[in-house]
C-alpha positions in Angstrom: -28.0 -10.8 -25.4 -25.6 -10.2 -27.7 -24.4 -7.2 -26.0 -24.0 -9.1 -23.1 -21.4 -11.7 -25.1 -19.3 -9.1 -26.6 -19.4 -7.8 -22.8 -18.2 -11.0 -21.7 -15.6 -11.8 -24.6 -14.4 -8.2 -23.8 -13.5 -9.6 -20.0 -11.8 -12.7 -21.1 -10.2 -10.4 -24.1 -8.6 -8.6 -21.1 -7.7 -10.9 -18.4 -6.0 -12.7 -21.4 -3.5 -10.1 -22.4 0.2 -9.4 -21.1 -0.7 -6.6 -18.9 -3.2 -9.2 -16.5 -0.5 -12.4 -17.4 0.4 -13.6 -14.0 -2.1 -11.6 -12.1 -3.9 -14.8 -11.3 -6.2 -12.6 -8.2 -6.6 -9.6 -10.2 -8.1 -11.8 -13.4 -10.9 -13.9 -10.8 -11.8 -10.4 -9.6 -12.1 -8.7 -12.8 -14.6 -11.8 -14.1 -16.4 -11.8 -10.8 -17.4 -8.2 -11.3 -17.7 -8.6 -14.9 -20.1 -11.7 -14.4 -21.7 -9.4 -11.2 -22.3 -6.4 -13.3 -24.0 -7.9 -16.4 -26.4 -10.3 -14.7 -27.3 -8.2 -11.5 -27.0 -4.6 -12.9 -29.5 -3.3 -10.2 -27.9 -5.0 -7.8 -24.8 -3.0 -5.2 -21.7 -5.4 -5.5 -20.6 -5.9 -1.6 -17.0 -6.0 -0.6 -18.1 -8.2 1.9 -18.8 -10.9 -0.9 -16.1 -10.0 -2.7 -14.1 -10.4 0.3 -15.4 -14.1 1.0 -15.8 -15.0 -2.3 -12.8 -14.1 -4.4 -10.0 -13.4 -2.1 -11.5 -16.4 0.4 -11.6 -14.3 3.4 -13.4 -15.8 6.5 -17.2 -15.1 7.6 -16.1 -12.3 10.2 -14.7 -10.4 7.7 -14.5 -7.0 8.4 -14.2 -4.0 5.9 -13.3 -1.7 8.2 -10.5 -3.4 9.0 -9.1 -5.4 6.5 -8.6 -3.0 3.4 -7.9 -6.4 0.2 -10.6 -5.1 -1.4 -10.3 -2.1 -2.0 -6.5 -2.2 -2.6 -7.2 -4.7 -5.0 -10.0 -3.4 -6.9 -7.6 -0.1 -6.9 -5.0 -2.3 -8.5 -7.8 -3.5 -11.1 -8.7 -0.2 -11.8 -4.6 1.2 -12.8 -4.3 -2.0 -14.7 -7.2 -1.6 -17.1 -5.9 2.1 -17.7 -2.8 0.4 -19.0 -4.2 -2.1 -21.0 -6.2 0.3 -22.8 -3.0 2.3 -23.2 -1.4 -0.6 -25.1 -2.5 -3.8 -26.2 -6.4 -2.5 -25.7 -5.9 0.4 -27.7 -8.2 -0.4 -30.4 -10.6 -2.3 -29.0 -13.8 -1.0 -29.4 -15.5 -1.8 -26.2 -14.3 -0.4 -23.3 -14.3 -1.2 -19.0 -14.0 0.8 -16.4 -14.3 0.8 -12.8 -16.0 4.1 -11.7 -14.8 5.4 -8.5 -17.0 4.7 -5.4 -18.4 1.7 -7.2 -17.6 -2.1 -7.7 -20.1 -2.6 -10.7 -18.3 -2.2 -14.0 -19.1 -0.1 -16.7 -19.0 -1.1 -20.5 -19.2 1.5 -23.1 -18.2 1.7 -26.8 -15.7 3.7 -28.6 -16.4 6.2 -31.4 -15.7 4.6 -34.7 -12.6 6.6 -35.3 -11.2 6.2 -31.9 -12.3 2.2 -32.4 -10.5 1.7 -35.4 -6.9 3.1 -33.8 -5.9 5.6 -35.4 -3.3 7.6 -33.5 -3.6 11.2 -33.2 -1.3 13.4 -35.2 2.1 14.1 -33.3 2.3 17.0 -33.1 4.2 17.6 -29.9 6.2 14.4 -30.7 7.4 16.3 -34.0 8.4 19.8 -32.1 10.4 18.0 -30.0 12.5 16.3 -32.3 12.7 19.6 -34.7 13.2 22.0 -32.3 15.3 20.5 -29.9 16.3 24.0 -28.2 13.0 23.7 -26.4 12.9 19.9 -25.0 15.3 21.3 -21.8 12.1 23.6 -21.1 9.6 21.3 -21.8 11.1 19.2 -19.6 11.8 21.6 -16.9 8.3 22.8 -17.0 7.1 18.9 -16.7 9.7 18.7 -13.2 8.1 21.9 -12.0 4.8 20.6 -12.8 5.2 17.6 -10.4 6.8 19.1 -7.9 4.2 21.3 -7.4 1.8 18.6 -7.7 3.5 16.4 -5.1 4.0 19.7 -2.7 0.6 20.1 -2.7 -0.3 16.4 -2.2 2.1 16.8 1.2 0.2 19.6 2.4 -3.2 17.9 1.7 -2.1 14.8 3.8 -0.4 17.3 6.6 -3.3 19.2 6.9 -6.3 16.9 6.2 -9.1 17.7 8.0 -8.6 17.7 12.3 -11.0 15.0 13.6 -9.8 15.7 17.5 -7.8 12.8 19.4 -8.4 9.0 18.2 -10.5 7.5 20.6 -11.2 4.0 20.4 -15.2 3.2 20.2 -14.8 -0.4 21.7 -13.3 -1.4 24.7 -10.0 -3.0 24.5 -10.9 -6.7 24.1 -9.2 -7.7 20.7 -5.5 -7.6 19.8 -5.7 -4.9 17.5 -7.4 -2.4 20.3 -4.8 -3.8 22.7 -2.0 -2.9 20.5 -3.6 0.7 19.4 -4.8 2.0 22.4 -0.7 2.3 23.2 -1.1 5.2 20.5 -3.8 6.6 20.5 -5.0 6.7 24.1 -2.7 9.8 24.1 -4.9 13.7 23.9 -2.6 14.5 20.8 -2.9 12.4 17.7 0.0 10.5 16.6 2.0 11.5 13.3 2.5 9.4 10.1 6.4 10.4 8.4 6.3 8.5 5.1 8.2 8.0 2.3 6.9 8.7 -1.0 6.2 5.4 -3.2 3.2 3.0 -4.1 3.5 0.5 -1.5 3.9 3.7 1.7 0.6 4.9 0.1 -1.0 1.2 0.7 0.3 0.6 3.7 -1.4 4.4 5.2 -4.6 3.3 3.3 -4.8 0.3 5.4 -3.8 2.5 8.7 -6.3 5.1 7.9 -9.1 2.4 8.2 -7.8 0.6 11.3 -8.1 4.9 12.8 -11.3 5.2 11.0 -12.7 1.9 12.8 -11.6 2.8 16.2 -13.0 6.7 15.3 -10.9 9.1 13.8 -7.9 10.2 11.5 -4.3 11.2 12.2 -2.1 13.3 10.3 0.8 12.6 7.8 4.0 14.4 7.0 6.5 13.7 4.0 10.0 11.9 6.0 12.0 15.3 3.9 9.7 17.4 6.4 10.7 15.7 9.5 12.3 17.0 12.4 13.6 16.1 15.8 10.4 18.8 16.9 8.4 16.1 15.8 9.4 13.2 18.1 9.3 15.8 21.5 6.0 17.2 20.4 3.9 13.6 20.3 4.0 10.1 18.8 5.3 9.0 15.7 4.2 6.7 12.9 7.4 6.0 10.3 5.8 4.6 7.3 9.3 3.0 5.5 12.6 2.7 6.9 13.3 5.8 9.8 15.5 9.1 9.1 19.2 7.9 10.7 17.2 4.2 11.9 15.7 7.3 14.5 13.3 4.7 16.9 15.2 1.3 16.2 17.3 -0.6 18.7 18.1 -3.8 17.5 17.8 -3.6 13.8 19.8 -1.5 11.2 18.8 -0.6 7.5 21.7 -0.2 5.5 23.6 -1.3 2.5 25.3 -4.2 2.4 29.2 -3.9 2.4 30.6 -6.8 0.9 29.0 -10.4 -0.3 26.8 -11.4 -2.8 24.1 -8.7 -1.7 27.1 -5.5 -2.0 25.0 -2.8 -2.6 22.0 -4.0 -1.9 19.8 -2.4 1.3 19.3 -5.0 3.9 18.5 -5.4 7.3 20.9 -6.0 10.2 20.7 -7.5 13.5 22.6 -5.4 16.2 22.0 -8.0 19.2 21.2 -12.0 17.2 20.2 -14.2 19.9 21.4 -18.0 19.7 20.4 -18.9 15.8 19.0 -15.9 14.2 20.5 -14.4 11.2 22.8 -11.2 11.5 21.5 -9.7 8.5 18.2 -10.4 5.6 18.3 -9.3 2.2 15.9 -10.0 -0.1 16.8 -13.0 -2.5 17.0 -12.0 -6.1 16.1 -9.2 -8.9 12.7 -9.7 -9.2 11.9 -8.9 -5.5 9.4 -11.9 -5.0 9.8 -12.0 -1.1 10.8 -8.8 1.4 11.5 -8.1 5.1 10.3 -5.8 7.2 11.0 -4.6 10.9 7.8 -3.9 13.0 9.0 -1.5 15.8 7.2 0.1 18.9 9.9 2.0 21.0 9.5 4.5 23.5 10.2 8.5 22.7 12.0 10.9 23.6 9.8 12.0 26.5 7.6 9.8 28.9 4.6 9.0 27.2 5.6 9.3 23.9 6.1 5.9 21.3 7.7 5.6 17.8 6.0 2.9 15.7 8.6 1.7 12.7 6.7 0.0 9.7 9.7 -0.5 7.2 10.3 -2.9 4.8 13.8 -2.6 2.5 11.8 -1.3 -0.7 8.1 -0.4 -1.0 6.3 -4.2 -0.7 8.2 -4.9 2.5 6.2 -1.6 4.3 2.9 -2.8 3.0 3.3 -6.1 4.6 4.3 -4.4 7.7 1.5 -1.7 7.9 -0.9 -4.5 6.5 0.4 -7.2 9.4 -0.5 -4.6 12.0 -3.7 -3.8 10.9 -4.8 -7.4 11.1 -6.8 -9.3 14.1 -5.2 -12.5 13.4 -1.6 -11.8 12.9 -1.5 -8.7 16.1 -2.8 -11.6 18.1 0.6 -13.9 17.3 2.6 -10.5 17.7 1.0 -9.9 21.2 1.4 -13.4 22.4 5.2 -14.1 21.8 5.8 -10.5 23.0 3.3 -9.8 25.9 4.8 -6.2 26.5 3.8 -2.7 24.4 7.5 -2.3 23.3 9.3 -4.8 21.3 11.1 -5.3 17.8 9.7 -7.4 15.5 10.9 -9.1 12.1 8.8 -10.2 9.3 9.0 -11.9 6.1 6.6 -11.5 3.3 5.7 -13.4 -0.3 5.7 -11.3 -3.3 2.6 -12.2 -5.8 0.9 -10.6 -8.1 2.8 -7.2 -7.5 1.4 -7.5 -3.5 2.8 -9.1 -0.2 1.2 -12.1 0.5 1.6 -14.5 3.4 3.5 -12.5 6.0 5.3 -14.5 8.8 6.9 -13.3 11.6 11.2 -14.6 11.8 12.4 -12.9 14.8 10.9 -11.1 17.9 12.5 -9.3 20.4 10.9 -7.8 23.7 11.7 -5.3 25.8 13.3 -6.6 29.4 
């Protein structure tokens, strides 16, 4: 038993410290699988209950298409890694969230590592005396991740061919109505994204709206892309489009003059009566985003570009996640009623995640 208090002290310990402060969903997850893992440790922890019973999803929750928990648990996983980096760094028991599993795992540190002592600096201390070599360090650390994130692009370029996306199910629910326009086509459509946290959310949650309707597509870094790409099949941008490429009614750009002067917004080419000309997103701490939702035809008959682009990182998660929801494709599909339109949206910031997305403006094709 009393392993099982210190486990449970250690919980509170962390959801208690700066690095979960404010994290209000993060902190009822990290208890629920504390609480999950020591009294049921032969029991599998179901995303499905995690689903309905920390993030309050509905009954018909769906896994395969609505990705909270595991972006969430992911989340979890980076912020206990940091909290172990700092203010955790010498406590002696520690949690972790193995991959592939929801159950945590507490184990303790070895006395010297538990007591804090930091290892000798001994790269810290050739850096400062020798300061001829901290250019080549450094250069070697650039190479380093270049070469790491060159060979990241080609893993998502050339991932594993699955053959054309076919939808398993017939086209009865909004979201098969709205992808079929895709992926009913032989070739498989392409994802250009831009490199940042939120653009790797937002193709998590597409890859399990393709895996649901049964199989994968392809990715491509937007530094890669080329006008071959639009004339040889369908396109998925994943952030804001090289040159707005695929957008009509809606410009990103930075804002010339005004309070925002700098600042990268979102323009309206064609207002109708009432709506805004532009949105930027109100104040430093980006706790709200926009986002344009775009399906446009190609450059040959056939063809579609998809735009999911917020103006930073947050903005593009809401998008892709938006699209990749039942309930919200429905609204979409009922104010527009066509496949082509251009769509606004405006998300909440909480928690470091887009929350209550809400579409602003819609405009469909004539």
């Amino acid at each position: 038993m009393e392993g099982y208090e210190g486990n449970l002290q250690q919980i509170e310990r962390i959801a208690a410290s700066t690095v979960l402060r404010g994290s209000e969903s993060l902190c009822k997850l990290l208890r629920y699988l504390g609480r999950q893992s020591l009294e049921n440790p032969g029991t599998p922890i179901r995303e499905y209950h995690i689903a309905t019973q920390v993030f309050g999803r509905p009954a018909e929750f769906d896994p395969r298409l609505d990705s909270t928990v595991r972006v969430q648990t992911g989340r979890l996983r980076a912020k206990l890694a940091e909290y172990y980096r700092t203010a955790g760094s010498g406590d002696s028991v520690v949690v972790e969230i193995p991959k592939g599993s929801y159950h945590l795992s507490f184990h303790v540190k070895a006395t010297e590592e538990a007591a804090g002592t930091p290892a000798p600096p001994i790269v810290i201390e050739r850096l400062r005396t020798l300061p001829g070599r901290r250019r080549s360090v450094w250069m070697f650390a650039f190479v380093g991740m270049t070469v790491i994130a060159l060979v990241l692009a080609v893993l998502l370029v050339w991932r594993p061919v699955a053959g054309p996306v076919r939808a398993n199910a017939s086209p009865g629910t909004s979201l098969e109505r709205f992808w079929l326009v895709l992926l009913q086509n032989p070739s498989r459509p392409l994802i250009v994204f831009h490199a940042g946290v939120g653009e790797t959310m937002a193709i998590h949650d597409l890859d399990g709206v393709f895996a649901a309707l049964g199989g994968s597509v392809p990715a491509k870094p937007a530094d890669l892309f080329s006008q071959t790409d639009i004339e040889s099949g369908d396109v998925i941008f994943i952030g804001p489009p090289p040159g707005n490429t695929g957008l009509r009614g809606f410009r990103f750009q930075a804002m010339q003059n005004g309070p925002h002067k700098g600042e990268v917004g979102i323009v309206n080419l064609y207002p109708l009566p009432g709506e805004a000309t532009q949105w930027v997103p109100e104040g430093p701490s980006r706790m709200d985003d926009y986002a344009v939702i775009s399906l446009e035809p190609g450059s040959r008959t056939g063809r579609w570009l998809l735009t999911l682009a917020g103006t930073s990182g947050l903005g593009t998660e809401a998008a892709a996640d938006f699209v990749c929801r039942e309930d919200s494709m429905r609204s979409l599909l009922e104010k527009t009623g066509r496949a082509r339109f251009e769509a606004l949206v405006h998300t909440r910031v909480r928690d470091g995640m887009p929350v209550d997305t809400q579409l602003v403006v819609v405009h469909s094709a004539e």
